[in-house]
C-alpha positions in Angstrom: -109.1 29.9 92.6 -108.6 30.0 96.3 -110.5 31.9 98.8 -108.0 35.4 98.9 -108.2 35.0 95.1 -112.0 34.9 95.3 -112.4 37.9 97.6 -110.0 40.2 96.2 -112.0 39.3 93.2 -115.6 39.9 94.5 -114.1 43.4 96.4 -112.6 45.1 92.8 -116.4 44.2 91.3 -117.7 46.0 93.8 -115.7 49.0 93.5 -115.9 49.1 90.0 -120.0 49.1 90.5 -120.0 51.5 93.0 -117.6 54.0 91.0 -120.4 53.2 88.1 -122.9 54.1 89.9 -121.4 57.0 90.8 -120.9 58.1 87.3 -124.8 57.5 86.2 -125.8 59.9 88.9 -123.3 62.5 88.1 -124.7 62.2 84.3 -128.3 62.4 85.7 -127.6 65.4 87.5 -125.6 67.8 86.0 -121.4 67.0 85.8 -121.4 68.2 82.2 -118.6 66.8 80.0 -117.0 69.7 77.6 -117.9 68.4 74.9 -121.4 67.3 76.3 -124.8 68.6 74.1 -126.5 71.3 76.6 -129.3 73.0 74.5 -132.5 73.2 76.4 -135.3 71.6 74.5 -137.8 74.5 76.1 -138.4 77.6 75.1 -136.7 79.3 71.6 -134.0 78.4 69.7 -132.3 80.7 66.6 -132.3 79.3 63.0 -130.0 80.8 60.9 -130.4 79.4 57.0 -127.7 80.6 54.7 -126.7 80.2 50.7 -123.9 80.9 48.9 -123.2 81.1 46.0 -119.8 81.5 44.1 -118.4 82.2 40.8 -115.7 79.3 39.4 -112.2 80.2 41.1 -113.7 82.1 43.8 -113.3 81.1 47.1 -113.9 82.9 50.4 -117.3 83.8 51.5 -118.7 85.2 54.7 -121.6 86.7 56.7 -121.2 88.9 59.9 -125.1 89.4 61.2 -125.2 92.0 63.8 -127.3 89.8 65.9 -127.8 92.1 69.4 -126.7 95.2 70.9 -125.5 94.3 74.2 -122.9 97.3 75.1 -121.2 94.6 77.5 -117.8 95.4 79.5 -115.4 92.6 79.6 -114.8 92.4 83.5 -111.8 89.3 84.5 -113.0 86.2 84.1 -115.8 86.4 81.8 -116.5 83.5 79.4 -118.9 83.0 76.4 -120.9 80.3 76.1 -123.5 78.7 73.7 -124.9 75.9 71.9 -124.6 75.1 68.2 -125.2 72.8 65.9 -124.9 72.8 61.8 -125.8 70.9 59.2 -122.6 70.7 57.3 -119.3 69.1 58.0 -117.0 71.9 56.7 -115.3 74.8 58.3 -116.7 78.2 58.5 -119.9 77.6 60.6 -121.4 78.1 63.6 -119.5 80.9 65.1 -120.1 83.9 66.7 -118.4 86.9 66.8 -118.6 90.3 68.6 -117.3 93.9 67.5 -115.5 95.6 70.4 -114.6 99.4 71.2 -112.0 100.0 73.5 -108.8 97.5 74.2 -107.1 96.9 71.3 -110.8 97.2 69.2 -112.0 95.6 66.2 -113.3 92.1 66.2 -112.8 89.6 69.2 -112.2 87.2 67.0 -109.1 89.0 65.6 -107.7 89.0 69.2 -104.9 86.7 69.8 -105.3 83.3 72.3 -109.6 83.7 71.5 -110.4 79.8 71.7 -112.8 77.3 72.8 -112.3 75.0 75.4 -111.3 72.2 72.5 -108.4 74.3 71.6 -110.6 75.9 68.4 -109.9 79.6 67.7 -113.1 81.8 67.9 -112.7 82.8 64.1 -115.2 82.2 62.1 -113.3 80.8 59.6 -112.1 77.6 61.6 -113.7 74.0 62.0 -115.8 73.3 64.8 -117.9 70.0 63.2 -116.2 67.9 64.8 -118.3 68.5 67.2 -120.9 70.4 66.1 -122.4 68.7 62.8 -125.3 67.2 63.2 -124.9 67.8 66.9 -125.5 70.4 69.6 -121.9 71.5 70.6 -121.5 73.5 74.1 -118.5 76.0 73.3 -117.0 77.6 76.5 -114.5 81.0 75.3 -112.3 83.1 77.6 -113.5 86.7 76.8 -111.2 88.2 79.5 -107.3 87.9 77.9 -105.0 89.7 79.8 -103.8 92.9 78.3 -106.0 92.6 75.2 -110.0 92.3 76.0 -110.8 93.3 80.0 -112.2 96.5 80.1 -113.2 96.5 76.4 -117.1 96.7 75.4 -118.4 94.3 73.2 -121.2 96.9 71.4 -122.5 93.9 68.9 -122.9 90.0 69.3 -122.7 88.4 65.7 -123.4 85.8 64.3 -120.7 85.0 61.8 -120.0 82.2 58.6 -116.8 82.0 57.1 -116.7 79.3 54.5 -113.4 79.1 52.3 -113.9 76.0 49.7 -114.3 75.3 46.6 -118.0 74.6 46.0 -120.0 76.8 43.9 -123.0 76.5 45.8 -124.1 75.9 49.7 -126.8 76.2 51.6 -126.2 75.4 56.0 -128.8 76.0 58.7 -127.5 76.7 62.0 -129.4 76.4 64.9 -127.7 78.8 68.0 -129.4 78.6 71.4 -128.3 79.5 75.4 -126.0 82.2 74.4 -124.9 83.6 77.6 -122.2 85.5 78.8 -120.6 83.8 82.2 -118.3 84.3 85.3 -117.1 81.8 87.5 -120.0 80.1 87.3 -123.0 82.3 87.4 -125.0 84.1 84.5 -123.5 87.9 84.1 -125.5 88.2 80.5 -128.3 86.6 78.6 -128.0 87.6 75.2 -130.5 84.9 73.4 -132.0 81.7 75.4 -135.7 82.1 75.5 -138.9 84.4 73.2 -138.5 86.9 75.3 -134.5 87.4 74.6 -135.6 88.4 70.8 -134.0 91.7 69.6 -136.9 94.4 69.0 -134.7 95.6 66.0 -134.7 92.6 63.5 -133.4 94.8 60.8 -130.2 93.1 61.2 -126.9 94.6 59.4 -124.8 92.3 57.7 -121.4 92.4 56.6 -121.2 90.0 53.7 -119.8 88.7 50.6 -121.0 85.7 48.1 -124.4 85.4 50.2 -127.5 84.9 48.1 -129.5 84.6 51.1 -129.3 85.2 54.9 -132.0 84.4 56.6 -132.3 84.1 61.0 -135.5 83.3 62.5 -136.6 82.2 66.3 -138.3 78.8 66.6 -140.2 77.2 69.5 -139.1 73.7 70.2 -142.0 71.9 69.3 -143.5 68.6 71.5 -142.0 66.4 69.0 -138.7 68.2 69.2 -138.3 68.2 73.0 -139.2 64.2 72.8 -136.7 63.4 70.4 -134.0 65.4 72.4 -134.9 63.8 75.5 -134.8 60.5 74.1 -131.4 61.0 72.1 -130.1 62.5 75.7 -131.3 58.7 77.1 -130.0 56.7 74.5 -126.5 58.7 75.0 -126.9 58.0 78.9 -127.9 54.1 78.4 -124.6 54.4 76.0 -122.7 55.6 78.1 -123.4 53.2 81.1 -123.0 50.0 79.2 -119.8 51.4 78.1 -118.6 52.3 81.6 -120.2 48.7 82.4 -117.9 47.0 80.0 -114.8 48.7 80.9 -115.5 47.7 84.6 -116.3 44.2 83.7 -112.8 44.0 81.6 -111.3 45.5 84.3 -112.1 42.9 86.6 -111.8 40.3 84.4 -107.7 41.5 84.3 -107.9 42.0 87.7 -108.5 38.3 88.1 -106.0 36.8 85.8 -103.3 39.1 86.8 -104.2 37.5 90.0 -104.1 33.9 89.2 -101.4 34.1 87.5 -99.7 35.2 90.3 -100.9 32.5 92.0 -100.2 30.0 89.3 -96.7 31.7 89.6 -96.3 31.1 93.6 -97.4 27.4 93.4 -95.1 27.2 90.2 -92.2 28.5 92.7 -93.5 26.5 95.6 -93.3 23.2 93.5 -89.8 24.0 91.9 -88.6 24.9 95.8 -90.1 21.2 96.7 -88.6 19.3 94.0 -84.9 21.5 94.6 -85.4 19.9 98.1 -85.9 16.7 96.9 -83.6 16.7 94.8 -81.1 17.9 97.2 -82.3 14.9 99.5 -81.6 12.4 97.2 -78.3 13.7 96.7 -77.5 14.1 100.1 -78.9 10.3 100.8 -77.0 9.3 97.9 -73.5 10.9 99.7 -74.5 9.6 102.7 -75.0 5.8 101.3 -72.1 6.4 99.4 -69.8 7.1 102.1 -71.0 4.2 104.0 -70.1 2.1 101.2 -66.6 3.6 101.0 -66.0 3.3 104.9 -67.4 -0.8 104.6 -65.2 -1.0 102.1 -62.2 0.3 103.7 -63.2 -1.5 106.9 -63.5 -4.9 105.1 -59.8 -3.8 103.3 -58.3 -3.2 106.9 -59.5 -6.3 108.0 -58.5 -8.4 105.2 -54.9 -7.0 105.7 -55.4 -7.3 109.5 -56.0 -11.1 108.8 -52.9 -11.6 106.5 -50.8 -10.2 108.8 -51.9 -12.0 111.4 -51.7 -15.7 109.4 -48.0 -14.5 108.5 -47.7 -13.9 112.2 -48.7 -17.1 112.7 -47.0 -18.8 110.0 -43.3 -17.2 110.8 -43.8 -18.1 114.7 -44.4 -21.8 113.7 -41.4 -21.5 111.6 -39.4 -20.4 114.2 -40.7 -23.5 116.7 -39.8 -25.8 114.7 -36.6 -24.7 114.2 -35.6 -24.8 118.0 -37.0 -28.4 117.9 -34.6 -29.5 115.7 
């Protein structure tokens, strides 16, 4: 490898090191990912444990818990936000839902376009463990659709299960925590993040069908709890480096071949142009001795006739002498 190789080279490691380190400190300090766990191990969290239980053939169940009365206006721009996480990988939990006067009414998650920022549709029928089981899952959902929600008052915030299978018997927890209501940014509406966010009315209504038991409790993140979160959010952030690490480093390591071979390439070229030229040398050298030969030849020819002409020159004249002798 010769020097331009090396230091084109030793300049791409460098950038690729600097553009890591610039990615660990955006992950220390707050460029979350959409998909990226956000539930703050402080404070409360809500448990919501729920059974069902179905009869052979039967299908659908659901829950709708009236959660919190919030009598919220939509205003443009407004988004919902929380964290949740379930303990089965199935559709049909972890959702919640919100009854709305005004607008078109009913449910918000009977309007049209209501999705998370995964593409997920806010009913609580749909499938969000992809991301969400075993796993806090941040969902960001536009409230504010043109035409259908602005101006509309959500009166209820529920929290909503919607399992369609065919087991005869379930049982889920899920855990709900930072539920928020935001705009561009900033906080417009707390509706559950800490003890103190903890309805007064816990004689919560329920619309439900095929639930043996509903149950929703608030839980303080124990010492244990906030240890294990913050060493599950390091082990993801270690992860996460090496793998940005090893990218880099194959990155590089392309970087370099691509680059000898195109070095390997030029002196491949340069040798080939060489041995054309030599080649065409030789043949010139070779056309040049030739001709020489051919114009020896043709000298040595003239002369030879030269010479014969000139001993027949010779021979006739003495011919002639003699014959005026006689």
């Amino acid at each position: 490898m010769n020097m331009k190789t090396k230091t084109r080279t030793i300049a791409f490691v460098l950038f690729s090191l600097a553009i890591l380190q610039v990615m660990c400190f955006a992950s220390l300090f707050g460029a979350d990912a959409a998909n990226e766990p956000k539930a703050d191990p402080s404070g409360a969290y809500l448990k919501h444990t729920v059974d069902v239980k179905r009869e052979d053939g039967e299908r659908l169940a659901y829950n709708l818990l009236d959660f919190k009365k919030i009598d919220y206006v939509i205003q443009e721009g407004d988004m919902l936000e929380y964290d949740v996480t379930i303990s089965l990988d199935e559709a049909g939990w972890g959702h919640i839902d919100g009854i709305v006067t005004g607008g078109q009414g009913g449910t918000l998650r009977d309007a049209p376009g209501m999705e998370d920022q995964n593409g997920i549709p806010m009913h609580c029928g749909r499938d969000i463990s992809e991301y969400a089981y075993e796993n806090w899952y941040h969902r960001i959902i536009n409230l504010a659709l043109p035409d259908i929600n602005v101006g509309a008052t959500i009166t209820y915030i529920q929290l909503a299960c919607h399992p369609e299978n065919d087991e005869i018997e379930e049982h889920c927890v899920i855990l709900y925590d930072n539920i928020v209501i935001t705009n561009n940014g900033e906080v417009k509406l707390v509706i559950f993040k800490d003890e103190a966010d903890w309805p007064e009315n816990t004689a919560f209504a329920c619309n439900t069908t095929r639930f043996t038991t509903v149950a929703l409790e608030m839980l303080v993140f124990t010492d244990e709890e906030i240890a294990a979160f913050k060493a599950a959010e390091e082990a993801a952030r270690l992860e996460e480096e090496s793998r940005v690490a090893s990218r880099a480093e194959a990155e590089a390591s392309k970087e370099a071949s691509r680059e000898q071979a195109s070095i390997d390439a030029s002196l491949a070229q340069e040798a080939a142009a060489q041995t054309t030229a030599g080649d065409t040398a030789a043949e010139d050298s070779s056309s040049d001795e030739n001709g020489a030969n051919t114009g020896l030849i043709i000298a040595l020819v003239a002369g030879g006739v030269v010479v014969v002409v000139v001993i027949i020159l010779i021979i006739v004249g003495s011919g002639k002498k003699k014959g005026e002798k006689k």
